[in-house]
Phi, psi and omega in degrees: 000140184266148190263143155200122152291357212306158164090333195299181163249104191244122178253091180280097160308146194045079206241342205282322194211177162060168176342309189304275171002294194259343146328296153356269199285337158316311191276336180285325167305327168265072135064029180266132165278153209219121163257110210259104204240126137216184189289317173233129185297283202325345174279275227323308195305297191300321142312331182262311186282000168283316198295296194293353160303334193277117168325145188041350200293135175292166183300162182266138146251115135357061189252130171238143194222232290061072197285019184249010192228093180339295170276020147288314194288314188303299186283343195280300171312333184273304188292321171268351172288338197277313169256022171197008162077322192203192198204129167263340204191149178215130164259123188249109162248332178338085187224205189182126181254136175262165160272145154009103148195153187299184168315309211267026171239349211261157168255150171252026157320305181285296196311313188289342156295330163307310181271009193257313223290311211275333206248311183290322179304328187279314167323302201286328207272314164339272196312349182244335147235020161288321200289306197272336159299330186276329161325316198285330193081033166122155171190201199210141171227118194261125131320051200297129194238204165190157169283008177278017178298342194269330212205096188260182153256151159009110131117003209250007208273343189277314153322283187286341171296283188339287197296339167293267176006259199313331189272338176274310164320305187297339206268308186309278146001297177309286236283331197277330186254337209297321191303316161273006188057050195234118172270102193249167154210161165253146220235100178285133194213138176283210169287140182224123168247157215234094159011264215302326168306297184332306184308325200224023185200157223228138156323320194264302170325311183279348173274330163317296162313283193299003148267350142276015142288145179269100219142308165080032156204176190248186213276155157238165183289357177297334189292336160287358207283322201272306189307320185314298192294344178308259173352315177261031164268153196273031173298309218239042189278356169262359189269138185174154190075002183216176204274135168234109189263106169305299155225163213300171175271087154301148175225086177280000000 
């Protein structure tokens, strides 16, 4: 069977940079019309007009959101219903990674920003653009998770609770959506690197990591373009409910 997306409504979150970013611009490369989510629309922006640079690729929308902030999440979901009728597919990459700290030091400040970005976001935009898959008669909503949800490190627990979260969400979502022809899975990806990583891990830590990969580095986000797209393809209409680890979970 040919994976093709082509025609599809593909909505990527946390899209202005890092994995969202080049997700983004992969599936508008297979022919997904691609709705483009960040926080502030000119990043948003700065994405669709890279997307229009791409041979054949349909034109992008704009979105702009907060995805821990309900009606933000509400128009946003309203805005693609308004200019393309339905959504085949929602990728929830929005998240935040913090640095590194224990526990018994950490404000709980943090945790809760961690847990609005990582966990209430995948929620809210699920409750807000599953109902136009289900009109549509169905789609697939991919989880970008990690492996640190099985398996975390030190000072890691607001991170790694969240992605345990977001893998329970996915599992749920199935039992709840299947039924409507909404396929969902989370998509584990080992350290991949990223901007946003970069920021909160030490140069001598991705080398760590990246010698217990086999290959002797660590992801980039092109590595994810193709299974995402496998996945939000009708290829890949009987898998749902479950966790996919781009690579194992490690204790580097």
């Amino acid at each position: 069977m040919q994976i093709d997306i082509n025609g599809k409504v593909i909505v990527v979150t946390g899209a202005a940079q890092g994995i969202g970013r080049t997700l983004a611009l992969g599936l508008a490369t297979e022919g997904a019309r691609v709705g483009v989510l960040a926080r502030e629309r000119h990043r948003a922006q700065l994405v669709v007009d890279e997307i229009g640079q791409i041979p054949d690729a349909p034109p992008a929308l704009p979105l702009e959101a907060d995805v821990g902030e309900e009606t933000a999440v509400m128009e946003a979901a309203a805005e693609v219903d308004q200019t393309w009728g339905r959504v085949d597919a929602l990728i929830n990459n929005a998240a935040w990674m913090p640095p590194r700290q224990p526990i018994i030091e950490m404000e709980l400040s943090l945790l809760e920003r961690v847990w609005r970005s990582n966990v209430v976001g995948c929620f809210l935009t699920t409750k807000h653009f599953a109902p136009l898959m289900i009109r549509s008669g169905g789609g697939r909503i991919v989880y970008v998770s990690s492996a640190a949800g099985v398996q975390a490190g030190p000072g890691m627990a607001p991170y790694g609770g969240t992605k345990a979260a977001v893998n329970i969400l996915a599992n749920v979502a199935h039992q709840e959506l299947a039924n409507d022809g909404i396929r969902t899975v989370a998509l584990a990806p080992g350290l991949t690197f990223t901007p946003g990583m970069h920021d909160v891990v030490s140069d001598e830590y991705i080398d760590r990591v990246a010698a217990h990969y086999p290959g002797g580095r660590v992801g980039q986000p092109e590595d994810l373009v193709g299974l995402t797209a496998f996945l939000c393809s009708d290829a890949a209409n009987y898998l749902s409910g479950s966790v996919i680890y781009v690579r194992p979970p490690i204790n580097a």
